[in-house]
N, C-alpha and C positions, 0 to 999 in steps of 0.2 A: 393709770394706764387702762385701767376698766373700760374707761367711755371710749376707746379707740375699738375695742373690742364689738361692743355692742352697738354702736356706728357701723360698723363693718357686716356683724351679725345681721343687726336689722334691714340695712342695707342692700344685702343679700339675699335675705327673702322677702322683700320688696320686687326686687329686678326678677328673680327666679322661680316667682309662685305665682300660677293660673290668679286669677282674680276672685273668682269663686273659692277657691281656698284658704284665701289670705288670711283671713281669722283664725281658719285650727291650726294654721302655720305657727303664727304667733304666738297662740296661745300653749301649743308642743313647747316650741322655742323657751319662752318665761317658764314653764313648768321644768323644763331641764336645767333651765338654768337657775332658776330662784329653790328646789329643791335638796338638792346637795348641800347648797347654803345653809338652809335651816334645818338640815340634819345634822350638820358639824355645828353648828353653833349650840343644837338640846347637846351632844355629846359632848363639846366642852365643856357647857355645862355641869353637864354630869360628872365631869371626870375631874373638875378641877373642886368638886365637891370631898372625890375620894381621895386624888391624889395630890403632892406637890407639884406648884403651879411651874419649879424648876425643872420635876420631871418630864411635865408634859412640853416647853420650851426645848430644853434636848431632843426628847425624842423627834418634835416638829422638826428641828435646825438636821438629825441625820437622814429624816425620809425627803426633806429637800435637798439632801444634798446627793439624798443617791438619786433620786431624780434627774438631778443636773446632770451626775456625773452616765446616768442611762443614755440621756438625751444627748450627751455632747460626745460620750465614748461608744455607743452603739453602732451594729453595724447596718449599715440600709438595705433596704431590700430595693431591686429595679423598681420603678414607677410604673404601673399597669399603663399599657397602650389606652388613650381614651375610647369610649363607648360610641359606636357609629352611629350619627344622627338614626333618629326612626324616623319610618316614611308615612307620610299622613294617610288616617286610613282612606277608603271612601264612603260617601257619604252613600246610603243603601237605598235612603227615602225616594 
């Protein structure tokens, strides 16, 4: 289901980013997303050094599940009115 995500992602700031930007877009983009990664994977790591591999399985299976149950039983807040186009400035020169 990744690649839906990152199709989507990349997709998105393709259509959405100046042209002159497009690089530290991306390059933000991968750093947010490939970082989290490989700080949970040293910290398994680490953890499955100290602890049982069972433990850490539970405890994964109940922070997904209160996740789910955040996501599915929470309650929503209104949706913000969208932001009014801005008006081009003008040119000074």
């Amino acid at each position: 289901g990744i690649v839906w995500v990152n199709v989507g992602a990349m997709t998105l700031v393709q259509r959405r980013t100046p042209q002159e930007l497009l690089g530290r877009v991306d390059s933000a983009l991968t750093v947010a997303v490939t970082l989290p990664q490989t700080v949970s994977i040293a910290l398994g790591a680490g953890l499955v050094a100290v602890l049982n591999y069972r433990v850490l399985l539970v405890a994964m299976a109940v922070v997904t599940l209160a996740a789910a149950a955040y996501l599915l039983g929470g309650s929503r807040s209104p949706q913000a009115a969208p932001a009014p186009a801005a008006e081009p400035v003008p040119d000074l020169d």
